[in-house]
C-alpha positions as CSV (number, residue, x, y, z in Angstrom):
1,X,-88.6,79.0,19.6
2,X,-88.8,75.1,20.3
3,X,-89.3,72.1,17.4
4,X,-92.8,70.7,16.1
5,X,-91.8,67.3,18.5
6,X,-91.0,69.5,21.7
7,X,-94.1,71.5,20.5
8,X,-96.1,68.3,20.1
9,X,-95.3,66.4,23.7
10,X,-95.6,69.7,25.7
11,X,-99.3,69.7,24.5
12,X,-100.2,66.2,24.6
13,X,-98.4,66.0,28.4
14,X,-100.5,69.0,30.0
15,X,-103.6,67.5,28.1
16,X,-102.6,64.0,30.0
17,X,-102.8,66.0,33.6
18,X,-106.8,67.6,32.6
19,X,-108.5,63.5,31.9
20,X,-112.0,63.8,31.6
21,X,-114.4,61.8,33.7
22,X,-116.1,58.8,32.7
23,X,-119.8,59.2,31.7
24,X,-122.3,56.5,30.3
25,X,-123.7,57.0,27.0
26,X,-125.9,55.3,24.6
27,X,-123.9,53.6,22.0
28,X,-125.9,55.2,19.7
29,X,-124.5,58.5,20.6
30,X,-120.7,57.1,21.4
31,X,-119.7,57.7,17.6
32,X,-116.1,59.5,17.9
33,X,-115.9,59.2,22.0
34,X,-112.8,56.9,23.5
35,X,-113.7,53.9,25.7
36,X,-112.9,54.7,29.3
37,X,-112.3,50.8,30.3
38,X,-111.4,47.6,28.7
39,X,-114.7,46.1,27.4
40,X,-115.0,42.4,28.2
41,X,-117.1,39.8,26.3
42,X,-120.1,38.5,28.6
43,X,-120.3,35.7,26.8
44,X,-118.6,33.4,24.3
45,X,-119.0,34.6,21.0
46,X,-120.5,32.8,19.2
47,X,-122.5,32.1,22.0
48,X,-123.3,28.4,20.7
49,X,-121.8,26.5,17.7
50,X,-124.2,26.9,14.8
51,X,-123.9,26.9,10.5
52,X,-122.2,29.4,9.2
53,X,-124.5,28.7,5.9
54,X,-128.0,27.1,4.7
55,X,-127.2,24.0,4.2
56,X,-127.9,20.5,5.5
57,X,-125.8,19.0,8.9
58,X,-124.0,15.7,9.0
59,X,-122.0,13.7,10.0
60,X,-118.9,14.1,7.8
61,X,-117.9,10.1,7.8
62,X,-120.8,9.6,6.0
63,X,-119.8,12.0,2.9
64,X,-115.8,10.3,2.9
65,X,-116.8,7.7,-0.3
66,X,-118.7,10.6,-2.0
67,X,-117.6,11.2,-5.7
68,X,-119.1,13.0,-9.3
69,X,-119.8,8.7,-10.9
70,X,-120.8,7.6,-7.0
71,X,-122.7,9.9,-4.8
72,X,-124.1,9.3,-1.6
73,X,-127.2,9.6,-0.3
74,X,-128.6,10.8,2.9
75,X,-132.3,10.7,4.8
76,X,-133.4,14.0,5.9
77,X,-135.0,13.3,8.9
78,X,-135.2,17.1,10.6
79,X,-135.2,20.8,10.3
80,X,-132.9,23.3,12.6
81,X,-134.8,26.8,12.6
82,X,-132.8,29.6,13.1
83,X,-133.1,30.6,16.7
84,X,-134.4,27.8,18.1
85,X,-132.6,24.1,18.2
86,X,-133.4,20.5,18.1
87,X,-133.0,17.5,20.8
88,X,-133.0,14.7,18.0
89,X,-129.6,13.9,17.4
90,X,-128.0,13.0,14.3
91,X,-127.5,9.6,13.5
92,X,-125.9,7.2,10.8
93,X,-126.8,8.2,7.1
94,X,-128.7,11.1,8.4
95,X,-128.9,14.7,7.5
96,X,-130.5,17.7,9.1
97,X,-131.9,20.6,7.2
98,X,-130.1,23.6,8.6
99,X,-130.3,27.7,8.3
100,X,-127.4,30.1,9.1
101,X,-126.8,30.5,12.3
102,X,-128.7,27.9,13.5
103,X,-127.4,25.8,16.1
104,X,-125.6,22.5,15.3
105,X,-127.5,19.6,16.9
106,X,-126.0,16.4,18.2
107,X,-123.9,14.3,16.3
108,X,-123.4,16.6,13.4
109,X,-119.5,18.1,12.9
110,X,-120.1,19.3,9.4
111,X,-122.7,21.3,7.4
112,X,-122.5,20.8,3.2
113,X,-124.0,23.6,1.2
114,X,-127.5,23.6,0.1
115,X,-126.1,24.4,-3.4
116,X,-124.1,21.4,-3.2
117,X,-126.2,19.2,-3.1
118,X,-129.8,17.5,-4.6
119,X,-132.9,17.2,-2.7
120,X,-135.5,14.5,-4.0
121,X,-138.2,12.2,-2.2
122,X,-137.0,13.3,1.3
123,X,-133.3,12.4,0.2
124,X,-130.1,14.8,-0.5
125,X,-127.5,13.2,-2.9
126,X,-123.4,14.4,-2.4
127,X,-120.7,14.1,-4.6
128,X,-118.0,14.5,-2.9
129,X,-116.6,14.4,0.7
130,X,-117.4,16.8,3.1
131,X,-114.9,18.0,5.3
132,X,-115.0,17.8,9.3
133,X,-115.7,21.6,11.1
134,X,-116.9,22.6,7.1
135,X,-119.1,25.8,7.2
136,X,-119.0,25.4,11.1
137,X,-118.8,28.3,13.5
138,X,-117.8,27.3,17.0
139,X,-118.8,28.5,20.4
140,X,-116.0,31.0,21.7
141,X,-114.1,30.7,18.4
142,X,-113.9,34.5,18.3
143,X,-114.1,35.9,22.1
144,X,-114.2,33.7,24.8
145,X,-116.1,35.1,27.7
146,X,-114.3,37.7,29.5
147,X,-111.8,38.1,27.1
148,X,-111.3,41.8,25.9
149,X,-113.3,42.9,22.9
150,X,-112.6,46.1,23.0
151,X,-109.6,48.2,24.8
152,X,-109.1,51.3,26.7
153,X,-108.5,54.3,25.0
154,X,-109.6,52.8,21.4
155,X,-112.1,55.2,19.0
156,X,-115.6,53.9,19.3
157,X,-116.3,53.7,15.6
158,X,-119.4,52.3,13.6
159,X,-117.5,48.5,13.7
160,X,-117.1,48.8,17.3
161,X,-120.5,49.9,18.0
162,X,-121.4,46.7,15.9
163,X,-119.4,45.0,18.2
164,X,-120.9,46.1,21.3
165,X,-124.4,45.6,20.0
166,X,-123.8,41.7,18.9
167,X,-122.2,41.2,22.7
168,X,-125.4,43.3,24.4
169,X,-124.3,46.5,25.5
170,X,-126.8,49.6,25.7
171,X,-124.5,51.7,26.8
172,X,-120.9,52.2,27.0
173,X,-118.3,54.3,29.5
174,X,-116.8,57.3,27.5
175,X,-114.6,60.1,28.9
176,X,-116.6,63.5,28.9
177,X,-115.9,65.8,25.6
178,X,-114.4,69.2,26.9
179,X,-115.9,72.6,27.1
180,X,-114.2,74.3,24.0
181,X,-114.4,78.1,23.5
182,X,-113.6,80.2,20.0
183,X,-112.6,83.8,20.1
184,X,-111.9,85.2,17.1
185,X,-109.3,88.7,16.8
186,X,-109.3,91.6,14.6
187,X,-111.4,94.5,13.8
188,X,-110.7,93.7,10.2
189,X,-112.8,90.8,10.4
190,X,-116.9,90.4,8.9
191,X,-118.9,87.1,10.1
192,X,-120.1,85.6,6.3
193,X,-123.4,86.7,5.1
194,X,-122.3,90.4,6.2
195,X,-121.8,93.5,3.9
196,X,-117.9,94.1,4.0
197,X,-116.2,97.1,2.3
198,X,-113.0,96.4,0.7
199,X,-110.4,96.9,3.5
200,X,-112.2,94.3,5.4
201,X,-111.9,90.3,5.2
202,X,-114.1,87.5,6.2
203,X,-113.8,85.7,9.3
204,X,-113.0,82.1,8.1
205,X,-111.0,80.9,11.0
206,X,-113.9,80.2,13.9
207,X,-115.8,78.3,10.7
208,X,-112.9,76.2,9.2
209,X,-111.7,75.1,12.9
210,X,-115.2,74.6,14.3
211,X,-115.7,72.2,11.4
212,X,-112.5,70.2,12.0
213,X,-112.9,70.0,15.2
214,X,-116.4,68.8,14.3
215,X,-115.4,65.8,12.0
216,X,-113.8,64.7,15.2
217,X,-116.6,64.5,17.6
218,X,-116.1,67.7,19.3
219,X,-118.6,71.0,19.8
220,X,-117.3,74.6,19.9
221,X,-119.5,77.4,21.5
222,X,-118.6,80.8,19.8
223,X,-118.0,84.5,21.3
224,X,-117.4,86.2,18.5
225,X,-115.0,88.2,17.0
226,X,-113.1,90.8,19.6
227,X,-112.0,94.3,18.0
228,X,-108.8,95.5,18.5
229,X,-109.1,97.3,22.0
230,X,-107.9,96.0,24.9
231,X,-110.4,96.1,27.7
232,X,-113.1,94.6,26.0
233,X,-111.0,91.8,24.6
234,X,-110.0,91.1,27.8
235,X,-113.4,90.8,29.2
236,X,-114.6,88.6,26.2
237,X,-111.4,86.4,26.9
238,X,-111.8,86.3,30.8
239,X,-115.2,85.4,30.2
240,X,-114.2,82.6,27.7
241,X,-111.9,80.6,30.2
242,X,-114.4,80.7,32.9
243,X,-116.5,79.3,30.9
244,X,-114.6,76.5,29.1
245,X,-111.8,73.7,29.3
246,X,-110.5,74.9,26.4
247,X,-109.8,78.3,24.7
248,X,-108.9,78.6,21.2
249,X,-108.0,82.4,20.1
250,X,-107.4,83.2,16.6
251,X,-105.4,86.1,15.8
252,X,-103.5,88.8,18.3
253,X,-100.7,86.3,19.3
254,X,-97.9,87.6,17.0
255,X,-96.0,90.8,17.1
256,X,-97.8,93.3,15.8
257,X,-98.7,96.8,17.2
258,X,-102.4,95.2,18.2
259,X,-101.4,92.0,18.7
260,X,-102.2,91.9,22.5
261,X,-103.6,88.6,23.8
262,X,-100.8,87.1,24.6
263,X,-100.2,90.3,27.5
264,X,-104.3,89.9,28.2
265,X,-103.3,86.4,29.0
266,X,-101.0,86.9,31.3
267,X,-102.4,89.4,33.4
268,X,-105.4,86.6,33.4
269,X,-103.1,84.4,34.9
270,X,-102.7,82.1,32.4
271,X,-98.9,80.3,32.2
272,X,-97.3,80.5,29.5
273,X,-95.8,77.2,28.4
274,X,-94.5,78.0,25.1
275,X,-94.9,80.5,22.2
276,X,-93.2,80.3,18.8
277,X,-92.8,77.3,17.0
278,X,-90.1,76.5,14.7
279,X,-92.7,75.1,11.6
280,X,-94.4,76.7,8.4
281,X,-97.1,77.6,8.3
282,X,-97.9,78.3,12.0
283,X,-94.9,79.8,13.6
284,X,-96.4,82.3,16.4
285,X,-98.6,79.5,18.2
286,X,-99.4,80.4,21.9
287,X,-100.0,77.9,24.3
288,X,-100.4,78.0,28.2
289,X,-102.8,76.6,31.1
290,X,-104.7,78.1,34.0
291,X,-105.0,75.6,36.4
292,X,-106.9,72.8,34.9
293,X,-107.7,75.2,30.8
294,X,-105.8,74.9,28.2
295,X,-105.3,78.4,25.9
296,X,-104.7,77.8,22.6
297,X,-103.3,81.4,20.7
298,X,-104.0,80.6,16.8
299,X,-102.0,82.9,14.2
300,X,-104.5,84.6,12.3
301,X,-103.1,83.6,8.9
302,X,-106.0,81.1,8.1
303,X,-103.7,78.4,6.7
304,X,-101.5,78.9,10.2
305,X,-104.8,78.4,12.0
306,X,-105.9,75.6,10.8
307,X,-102.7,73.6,10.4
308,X,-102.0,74.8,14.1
309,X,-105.3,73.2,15.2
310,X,-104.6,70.0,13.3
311,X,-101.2,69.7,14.6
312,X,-101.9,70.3,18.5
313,X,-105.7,71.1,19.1
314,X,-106.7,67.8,17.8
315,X,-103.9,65.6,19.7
316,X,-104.6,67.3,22.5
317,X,-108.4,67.0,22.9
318,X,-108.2,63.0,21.9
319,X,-105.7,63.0,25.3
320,X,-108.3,64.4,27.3
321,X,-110.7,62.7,26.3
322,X,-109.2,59.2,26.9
323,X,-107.1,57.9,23.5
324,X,-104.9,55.5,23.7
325,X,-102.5,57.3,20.9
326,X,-103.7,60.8,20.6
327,X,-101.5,61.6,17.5
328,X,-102.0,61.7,14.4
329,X,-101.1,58.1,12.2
330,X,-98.5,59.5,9.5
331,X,-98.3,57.2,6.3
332,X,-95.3,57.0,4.1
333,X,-96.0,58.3,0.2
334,X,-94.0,59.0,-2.4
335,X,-93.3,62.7,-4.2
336,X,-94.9,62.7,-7.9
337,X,-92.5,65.5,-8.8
338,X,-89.4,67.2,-7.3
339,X,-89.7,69.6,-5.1
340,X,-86.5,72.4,-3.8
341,X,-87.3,73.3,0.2
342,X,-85.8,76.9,0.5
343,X,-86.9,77.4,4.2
344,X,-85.0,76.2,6.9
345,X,-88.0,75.4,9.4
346,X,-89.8,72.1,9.3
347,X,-92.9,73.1,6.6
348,X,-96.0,70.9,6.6
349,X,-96.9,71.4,2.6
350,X,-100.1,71.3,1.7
351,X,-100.6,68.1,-0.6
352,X,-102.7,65.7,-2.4
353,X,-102.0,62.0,-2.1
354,X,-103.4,59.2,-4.3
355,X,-102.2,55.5,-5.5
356,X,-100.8,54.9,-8.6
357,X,-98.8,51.8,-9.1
358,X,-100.1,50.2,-6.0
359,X,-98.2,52.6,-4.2
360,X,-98.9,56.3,-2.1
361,X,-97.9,58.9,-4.4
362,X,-98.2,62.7,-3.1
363,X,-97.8,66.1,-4.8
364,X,-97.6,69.6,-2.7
365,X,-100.5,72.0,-3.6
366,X,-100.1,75.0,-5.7
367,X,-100.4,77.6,-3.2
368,X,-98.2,77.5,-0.3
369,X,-98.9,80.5,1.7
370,X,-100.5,81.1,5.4
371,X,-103.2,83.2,3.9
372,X,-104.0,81.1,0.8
373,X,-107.4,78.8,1.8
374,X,-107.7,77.3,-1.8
375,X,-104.3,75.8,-1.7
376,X,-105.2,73.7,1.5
377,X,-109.1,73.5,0.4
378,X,-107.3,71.3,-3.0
379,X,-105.2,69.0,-0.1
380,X,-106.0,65.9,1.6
381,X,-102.3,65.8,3.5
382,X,-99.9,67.9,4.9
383,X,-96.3,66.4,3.7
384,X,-94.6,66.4,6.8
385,X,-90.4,67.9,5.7
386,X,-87.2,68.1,7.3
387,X,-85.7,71.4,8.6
388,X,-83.7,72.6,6.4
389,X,-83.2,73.6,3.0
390,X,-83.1,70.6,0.7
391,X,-83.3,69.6,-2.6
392,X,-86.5,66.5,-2.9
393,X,-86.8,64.0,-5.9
394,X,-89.1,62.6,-7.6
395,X,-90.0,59.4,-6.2
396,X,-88.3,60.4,-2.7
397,X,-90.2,58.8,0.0
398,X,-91.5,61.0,3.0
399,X,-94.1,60.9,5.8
400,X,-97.7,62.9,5.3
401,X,-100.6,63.5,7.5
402,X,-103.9,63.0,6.5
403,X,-106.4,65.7,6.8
């Protein structure tokens, strides 16, 4: 049995060897990829120096005697349109009429609100001094051309796709998304919107991990559940790998009198890299390559699933697939209550975090145990403990994970 970090880097280091290629896509459709390359600006940005309000441009010398008892006054003598610019240039006691984002013409190094000021018989009175570069946005002040806008490995997000828009770009270099498979295990289990009798449960596992792995960017194609015999779950596992990047199996990796997949997976030829984990919920996690797959053995416990996925599915696809950090950020909150930690493994507790006091405050959920789905359906965490048994007070600060 080896620790949640050994656990952790063992996963994200076999990921690292299986990098997907780099495709082109629409940045449209690059919500949730990683950029493949460093994205460099083709141009200054802003490409020319222009208002950063509507306003008029002058010549900020001109405002410096400006006060509320003796204003100045200044000829409007043009208008800059946005998008297109003017050749006059700005002279003495002059003042340009001027849109947002409009370029600055000649002469003029500051813009004064239109707000600011009074416009009467072709004339705009000021009553104060207007600063040099006021309400000015200068070419390059942001990027300068071939600078970096964007870096390797970084999530394209709504902002970035922003970003890529305002500097041009159609379409942007991703790494592919992986070929994920589900198998769910157990001849217990009913697919939802099934009759089940009582001795039977639903099959919650393929739904609750297909829709994580969803909320990250990633599609899951289903085989469905395999029964508790052995030939045919072999065949619908064989036929799963060579089909897929990446296998997730929930359910048949533990010790139990039917809990065969892990011997189906080697005589598949699958190495395995490790198999128990010392953590709560999620102990009995299976994980192991062939060649260039990944196999993922979930517990069946649907709490152990899900954390399991969070914990080393997720890090592991956003490796593949090209991030620049694939683990999860952890933030630092606060318990809202004490807490005693009986078990001696590291336990990721179910929690809810919120802010009080300007500060992260956390409580664990209710229900604590593998099979109990409303206890982590309540959470927006997992509170990341020591190993060990410990006594936690209120107020204690310690590290959480948000789901």
């Amino acid at each position: 049995m080896i620790s949640y970090e050994e656990a952790l880097r063992l996963v994200i280091e076999n990921a690292g060897s299986m990098s997907s290629p780099a495709i082109s896509v629409s940045i449209l459709k690059a919500q949730n990829y990683y950029i493949a390359q460093d994205i460099k600006a083709p141009f200054d940005l802003p490409r020319f120096t222009n208002s950063s309000m509507d306003g008029y441009a002058l010549r900020s010398i001109d405002t410096k005697d400006a006060t509320q008892k003796g204003p100045i006054r200044l000829k409007v003598t043009g208008e800059v349109k946005t998008g297109l610019s003017i050749r006059k240039k700005l002279n003495r006691g002059e003042a340009f009429a001027i849109s947002t984002g409009s370029k600055l013409p000649e002469g003029a190094d500051a813009v004064v609100m239109k707000e600011e000021t009074i416009f009467s018989d072709g004339y705009i009175t000021i009553t104060r001094p207007v600063s040099k570069k006021e309400n000015i946005r200068y070419q390059g002040g942001e990027f300068k051309k071939g600078e970096i806008i964007v870096r390797k490995g970084s999530l394209i997000t709504p902002q970035v796709t922003g970003l890529l828009a305002l500097c041009g770009f159609k379409n942007v270099a991703v790494r592919k998304r992986p070929k994920i498979s589900f198998i769910s295990s157990g001849t217990e289990l009913v697919e939802p919107g099934r009759k089940a009798n009582e001795f039977q449960i639903y099959n919650s596992n393929y739904y609750s991990i297909s829709a994580l792995l969803k909320k990250y960017g990633f599609e899951t194609k289903y085989y469905g559940i395999a029964k508790d015999e052995y030939v045919g779950t072999k065949r619908l596992i064989q036929r799963a790998i060579e089909s897929s990047d990446i296998l997730l199996i929930s359910g048949g990796v533990s010790v139990g009198n039917v809990d065969f997949v892990k011997e189906i997976l080697n005589e598949l030829g699958v190495e395995k890299i490790f198999w128990r984990i010392n953590i709560k919920p999620g102990k009995p996690l299976f994980f192991g390559r062939k060649r260039k797959k990944l196999i993922f053995g979930l517990p069946g416990n649907p709490v152990s699933s899900f954390v399991n996925s969070f914990l080393f599915v997720i890090p592991a696809l956003r490796k593949i697939t090209g991030a620049e950090d694939p683990n999860h950020p952890a933030y630092i909150a606060s318990f809202d209550c004490g807490i005693n930690k009986t078990e001696k493994r590291r336990e990721f507790l179910r929690g809810f975090f919120y802010y009080k006091e300007d500060e992260i405050k956390v409580i664990p959920a209710k229900n604590q145990q593998s099979h109990m789905m409303g206890g982590l359906a309540d959470s927006n965490c997992l509170i990341v403990t020591d190993e060990g048994e410990r006594r936690y007070k209120k107020g204690e600060r310690i590290r959480i994970l948000v789901l």
